[in-house]
C-alpha positions in Angstrom: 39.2 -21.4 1.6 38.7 -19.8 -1.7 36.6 -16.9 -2.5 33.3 -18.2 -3.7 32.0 -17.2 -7.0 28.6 -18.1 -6.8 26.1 -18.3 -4.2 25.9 -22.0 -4.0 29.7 -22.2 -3.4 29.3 -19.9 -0.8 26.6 -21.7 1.1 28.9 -25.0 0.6 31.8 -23.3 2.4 29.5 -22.3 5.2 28.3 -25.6 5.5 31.5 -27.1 5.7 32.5 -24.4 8.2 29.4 -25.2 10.7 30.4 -28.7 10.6 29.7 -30.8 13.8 27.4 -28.3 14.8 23.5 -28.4 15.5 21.9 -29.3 12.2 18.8 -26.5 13.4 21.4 -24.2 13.6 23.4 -25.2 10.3 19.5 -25.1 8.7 19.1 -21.7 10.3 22.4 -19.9 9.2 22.2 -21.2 5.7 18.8 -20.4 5.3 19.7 -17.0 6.7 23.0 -16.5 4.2 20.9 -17.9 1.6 18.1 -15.3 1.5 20.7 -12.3 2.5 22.5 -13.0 -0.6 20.0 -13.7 -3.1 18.1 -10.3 -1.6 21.9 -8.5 -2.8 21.5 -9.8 -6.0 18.1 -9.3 -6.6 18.5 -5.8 -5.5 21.1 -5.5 -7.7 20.1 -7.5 -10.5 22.8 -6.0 -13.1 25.3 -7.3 -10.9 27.3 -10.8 -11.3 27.0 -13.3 -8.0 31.2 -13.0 -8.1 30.4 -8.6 -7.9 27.9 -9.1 -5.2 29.3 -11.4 -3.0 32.8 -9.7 -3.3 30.8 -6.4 -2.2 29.4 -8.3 0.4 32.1 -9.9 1.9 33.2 -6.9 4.5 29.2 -6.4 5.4 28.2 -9.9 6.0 31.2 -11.8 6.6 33.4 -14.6 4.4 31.9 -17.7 5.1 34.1 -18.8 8.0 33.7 -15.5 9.8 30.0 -15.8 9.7 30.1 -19.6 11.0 32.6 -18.2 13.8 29.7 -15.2 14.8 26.6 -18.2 14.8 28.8 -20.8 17.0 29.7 -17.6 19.6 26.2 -16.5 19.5 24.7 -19.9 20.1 27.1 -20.6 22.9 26.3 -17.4 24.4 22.0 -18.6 24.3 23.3 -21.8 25.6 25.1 -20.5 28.8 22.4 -17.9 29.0 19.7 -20.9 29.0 22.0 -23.1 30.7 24.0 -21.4 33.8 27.2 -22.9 35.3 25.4 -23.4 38.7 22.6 -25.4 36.9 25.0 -28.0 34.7 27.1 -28.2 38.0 28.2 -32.2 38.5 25.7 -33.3 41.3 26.8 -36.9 43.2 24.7 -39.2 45.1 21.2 -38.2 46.8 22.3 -34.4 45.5 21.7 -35.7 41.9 18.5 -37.2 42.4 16.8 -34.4 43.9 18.6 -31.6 41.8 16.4 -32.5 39.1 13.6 -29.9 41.0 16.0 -27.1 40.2 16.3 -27.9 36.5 13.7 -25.4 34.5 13.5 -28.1 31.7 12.3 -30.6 34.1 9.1 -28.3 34.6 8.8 -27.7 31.2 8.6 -31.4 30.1 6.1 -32.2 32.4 4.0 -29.5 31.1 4.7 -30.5 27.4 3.4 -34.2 28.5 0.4 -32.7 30.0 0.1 -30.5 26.5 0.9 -33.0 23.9 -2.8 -34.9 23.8 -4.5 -31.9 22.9 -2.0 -31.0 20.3 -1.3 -34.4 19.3 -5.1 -34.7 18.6 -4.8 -31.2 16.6 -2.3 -32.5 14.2 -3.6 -35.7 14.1 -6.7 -34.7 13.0 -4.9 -31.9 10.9 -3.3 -34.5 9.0 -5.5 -36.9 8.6 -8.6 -34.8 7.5 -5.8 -32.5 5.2 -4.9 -35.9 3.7 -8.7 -36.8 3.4 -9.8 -34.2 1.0 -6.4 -33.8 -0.7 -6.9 -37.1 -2.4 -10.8 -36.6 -2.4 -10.4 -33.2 -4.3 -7.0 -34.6 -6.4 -9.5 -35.5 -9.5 -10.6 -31.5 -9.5 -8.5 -28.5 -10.5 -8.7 -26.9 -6.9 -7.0 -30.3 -5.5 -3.7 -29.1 -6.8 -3.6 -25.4 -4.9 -5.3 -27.6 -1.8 -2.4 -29.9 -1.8 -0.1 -26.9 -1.7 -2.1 -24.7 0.7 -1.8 -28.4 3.2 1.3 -29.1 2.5 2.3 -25.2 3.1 0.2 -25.3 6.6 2.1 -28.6 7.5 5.6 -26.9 7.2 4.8 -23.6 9.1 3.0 -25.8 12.0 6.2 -28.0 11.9 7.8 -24.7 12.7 5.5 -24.1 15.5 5.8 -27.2 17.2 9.5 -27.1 16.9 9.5 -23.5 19.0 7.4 -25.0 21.6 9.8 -28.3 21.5 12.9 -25.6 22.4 11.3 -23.3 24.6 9.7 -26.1 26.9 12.2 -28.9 26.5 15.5 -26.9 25.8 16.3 -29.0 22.4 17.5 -26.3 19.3 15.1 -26.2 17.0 14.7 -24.9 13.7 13.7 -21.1 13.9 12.8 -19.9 10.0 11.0 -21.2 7.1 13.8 -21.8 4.2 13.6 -18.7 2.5 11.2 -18.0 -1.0 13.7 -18.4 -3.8 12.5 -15.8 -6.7 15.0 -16.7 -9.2 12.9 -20.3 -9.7 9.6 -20.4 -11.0 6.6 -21.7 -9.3 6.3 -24.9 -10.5 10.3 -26.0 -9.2 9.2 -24.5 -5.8 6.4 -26.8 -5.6 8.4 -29.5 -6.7 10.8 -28.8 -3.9 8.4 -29.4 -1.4 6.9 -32.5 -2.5 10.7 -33.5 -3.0 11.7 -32.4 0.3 12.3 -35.1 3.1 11.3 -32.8 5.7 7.8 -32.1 4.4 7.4 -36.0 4.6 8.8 -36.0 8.1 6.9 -33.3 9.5 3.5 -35.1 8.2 4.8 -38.6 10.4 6.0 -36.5 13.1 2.4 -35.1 13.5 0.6 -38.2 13.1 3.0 -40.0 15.6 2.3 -37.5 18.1 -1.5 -38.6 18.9 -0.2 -42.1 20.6 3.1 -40.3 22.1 0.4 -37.8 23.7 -1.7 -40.4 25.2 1.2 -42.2 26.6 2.6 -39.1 28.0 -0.6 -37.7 29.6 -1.8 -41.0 30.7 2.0 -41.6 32.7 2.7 -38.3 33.8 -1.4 -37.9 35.0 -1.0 -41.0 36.8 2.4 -40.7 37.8 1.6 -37.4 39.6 -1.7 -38.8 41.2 -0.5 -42.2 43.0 2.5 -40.0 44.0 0.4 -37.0 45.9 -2.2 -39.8 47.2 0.5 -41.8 48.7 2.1 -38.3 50.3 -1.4 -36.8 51.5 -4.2 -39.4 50.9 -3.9 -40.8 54.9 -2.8 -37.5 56.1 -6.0 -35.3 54.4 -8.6 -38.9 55.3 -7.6 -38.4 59.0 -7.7 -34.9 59.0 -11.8 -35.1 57.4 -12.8 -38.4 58.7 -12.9 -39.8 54.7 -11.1 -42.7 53.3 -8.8 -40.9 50.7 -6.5 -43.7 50.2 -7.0 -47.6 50.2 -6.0 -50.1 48.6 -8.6 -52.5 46.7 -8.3 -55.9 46.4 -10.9 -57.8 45.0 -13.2 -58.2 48.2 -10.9 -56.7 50.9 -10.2 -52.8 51.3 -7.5 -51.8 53.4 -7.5 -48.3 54.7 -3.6 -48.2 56.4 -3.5 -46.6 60.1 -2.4 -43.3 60.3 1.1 -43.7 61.9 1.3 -45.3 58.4 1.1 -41.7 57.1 4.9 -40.7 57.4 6.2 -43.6 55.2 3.7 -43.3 52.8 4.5 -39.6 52.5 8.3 -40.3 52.2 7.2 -42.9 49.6 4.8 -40.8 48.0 7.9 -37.6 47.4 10.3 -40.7 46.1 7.5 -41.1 43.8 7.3 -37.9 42.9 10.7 -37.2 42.5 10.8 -40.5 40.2 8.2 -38.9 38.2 9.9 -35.4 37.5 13.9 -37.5 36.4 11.0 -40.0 33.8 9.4 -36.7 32.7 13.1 -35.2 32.1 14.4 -37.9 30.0 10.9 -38.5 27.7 11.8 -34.7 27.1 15.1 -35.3 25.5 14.0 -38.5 24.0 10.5 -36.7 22.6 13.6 -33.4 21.8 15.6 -35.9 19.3 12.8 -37.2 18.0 11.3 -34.0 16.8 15.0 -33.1 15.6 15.6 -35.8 13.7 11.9 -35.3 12.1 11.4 -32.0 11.8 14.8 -30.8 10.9 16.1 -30.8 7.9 19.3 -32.6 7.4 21.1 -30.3 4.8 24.0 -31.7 2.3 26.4 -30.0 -0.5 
């Protein structure tokens, strides 16, 4: 590639040299380059971009060199967060059950049981934000209320995608795009009204009151027919109570206990069942939240 001459050409050549790889961690290493450089510059303000990123080449890297160090450092997190003996093929009965030993598995279950009370947050975030933004749009202090909203939107967005990666193992975004200083105010509020992922992030937190309810209300229920079925007869016996039944109109039929040892094996299938759904809404919930709260960046 050619030397860049300007900063933008330099963030193009990046971009092309992260190409194919996560689009968090092509937002995060151009974001990163970006402010780095503009920092130099500003810094050294009697400098031309061609000076400072010629100076900078041997301290932060040509823009293939520094694509090189964020793919080896990614893969490094990755196998760190993702050891050989836990990716290992599994076959047959193996593979169903190895799905205990996977982290993530634990950590989507808890995100389901999570994601009502902080679908309900941004949902009401959202909608009341929303609420006095056009209600106060016909007074000056609408405008810097907008912003402030808008503003609180983005840096939540960032929050939810941390919790997204550390519970459900999907790279997310990790920084804010940096605060340009060489545009004036008024283009960096256009920006954000202009940018998609503003937009996204406000759907992404107003979808995310019906995807908690359907996640708590499965994974609750899931959990509790699944640890009746295992210890409902077992426990009734045990304290002369009818812990498990099953109601039908008129009749109620409490099963015998030499029931109890199907109904237990029944009751871990269950259970296991419920761990492989709660895996797979995590990386179907991780893609959604990728593809809404990343930012899919283009030169």
């Amino acid at each position: 590639m050619n030397t860049p001459k300007t900063i933008e050409e330099y963030l193009q050549q990046l971009h092309r040299a992260l190409a194919g790889a996560d689009p968090a961690l092509i937002q995060d290493a151009l974001y990163d380059a970006e402010e780095h450089l503009r920092s130099e510059l500003a810094e050294n303000s009697h400098a031309t971009e061609l000076a400072m990123l010629e100076r900078v080449a041997g301290s932060y890297g040509a823009p293939e060199e520094v694509a090189d160090i964020y793919r080896d450092t990614e893969a490094k997190v990755q196998r760190a967060l993702h050891p050989p003996s836990a990716t290992r093929p599994q076959r047959g009965l193996s593979r169903f059950f190895a799905v205990a030993a996977d982290p993530h598995t634990y950590g989507a279950l808890f995100y389901m049981l999570l994601a009502l009370a902080t679908g309900v947050f941004y949902f009401t975030w959202v909608v009341t934000g929303t609420s006095l933004s056009l209600g106060l749009a016909v007074l000056i202090i609408g405008i810097p209320f907008v912003i402030l909203f808008l503003g609180s939107v983005r840096i939540l967005a960032l929050v939810e995608g941390r919790i997204v990666e550390a519970m459900l193992g999907v790279r997310m975004p990790r920084r804010l795009a940096p605060a340009r200083k060489d545009i004036t105010i008024l283009r960096r509020i256009g920006s954000m009204f202009t940018d998609p992922r503003t937009w996204g992030s406000l759907f992404y937190m107003v979808l995310m009151l019906p995807l908690g309810v359907i996640y708590f209300t499965l994974i609750v229920s899931g959990l509790s027919f699944s640890f009746s079925l295992a210890f409902g007869p077992l426990l009734g016996a045990l304290f002369d109570a009818n812990l498990f039944q099953i109601d039908m109109g008129s009749i109620h039929y409490v099963p015998p206990l030499w029931v109890a040892p199907f109904l237990f094996v029944l009751g871990v299938l269950l259970f296991f069942v419920m761990l492989h759904l709660a895996r797979a809404i995590g990386r179907l919930h991780g893609e959604i939240a990728k593809r809404l709260l990343v930012k899919t960046i283009r030169y």
